[in-house]
C-alpha positions, -999 to 999 in steps of 0.1 A, spaced: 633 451 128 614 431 107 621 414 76 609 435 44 621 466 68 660 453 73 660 449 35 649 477 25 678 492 47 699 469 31 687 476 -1 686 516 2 723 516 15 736 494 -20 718 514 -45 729 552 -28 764 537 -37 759 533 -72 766 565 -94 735 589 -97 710 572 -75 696 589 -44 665 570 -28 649 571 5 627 552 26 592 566 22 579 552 50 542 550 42 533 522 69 529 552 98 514 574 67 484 550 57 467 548 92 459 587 89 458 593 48 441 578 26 461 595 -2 495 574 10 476 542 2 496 523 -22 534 538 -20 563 525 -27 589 513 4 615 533 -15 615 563 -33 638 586 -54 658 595 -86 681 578 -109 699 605 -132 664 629 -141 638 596 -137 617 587 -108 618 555 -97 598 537 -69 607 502 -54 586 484 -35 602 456 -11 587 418 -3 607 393 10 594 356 -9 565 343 12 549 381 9 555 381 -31 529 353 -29 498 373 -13 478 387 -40 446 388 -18 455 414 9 439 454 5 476 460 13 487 444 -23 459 459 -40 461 489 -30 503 484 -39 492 472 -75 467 504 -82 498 529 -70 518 509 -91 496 509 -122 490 544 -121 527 557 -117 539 530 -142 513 548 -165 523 579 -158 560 569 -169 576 561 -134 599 532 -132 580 510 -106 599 476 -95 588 454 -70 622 434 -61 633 409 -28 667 413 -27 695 432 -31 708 420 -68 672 425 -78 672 460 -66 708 468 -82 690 453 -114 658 477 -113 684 509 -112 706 495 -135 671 488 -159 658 524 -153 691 538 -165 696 521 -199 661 531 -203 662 566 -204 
């Protein structure tokens, strides 16, 4: 398993425990090789009381490539959806995650 995939586990199993968050694992890798329209998503996906909220997962040294399709593609889903009033995070660990939910609440 590698290392943005184990914390995304890691990171899905803390935030289903706090009150009124259900996310799942969205698993677009498989989905981008055959649809174009995947391009983009989120590692995580769900609902925090009635608001949508999408995390995507990078451990450290991937938070510093902003030259790969894969991150522009990332930042154009994330633009869009942001605009459309989505709470899009992009976190690296676990407290940072917790954080994200905990910020999408007190804003709605």
């Amino acid at each position: 398993m590698g290392g943005e995939t184990k914390l995304s586990k890691t990171i899905l199993d803390a935030v289903n425990l706090l009150p009124g968050v259900r996310m799942w694992r969205s698993n677009v890798g498989q989905r981008n090789r055959t649809n174009r329209d995947w391009k983009g998503r989120p590692d995580l996906v769900g609902y925090v009381g009635r608001y949508f909220i999408a995390i995507e997962v990078k451990t450290e040294a991937r938070l510093k490539d902003r030259t790969s399709q894969t991150y522009k593609d990332q930042l154009e889903w994330r633009t869009r959806a942001g605009n459309d009033g989505a709470a899009v995070y992009v976190v690296s660990s676990v407290a940072e995650a917790i954080q994200a939910v905990k910020d999408c609440k007190a804003a709605g």
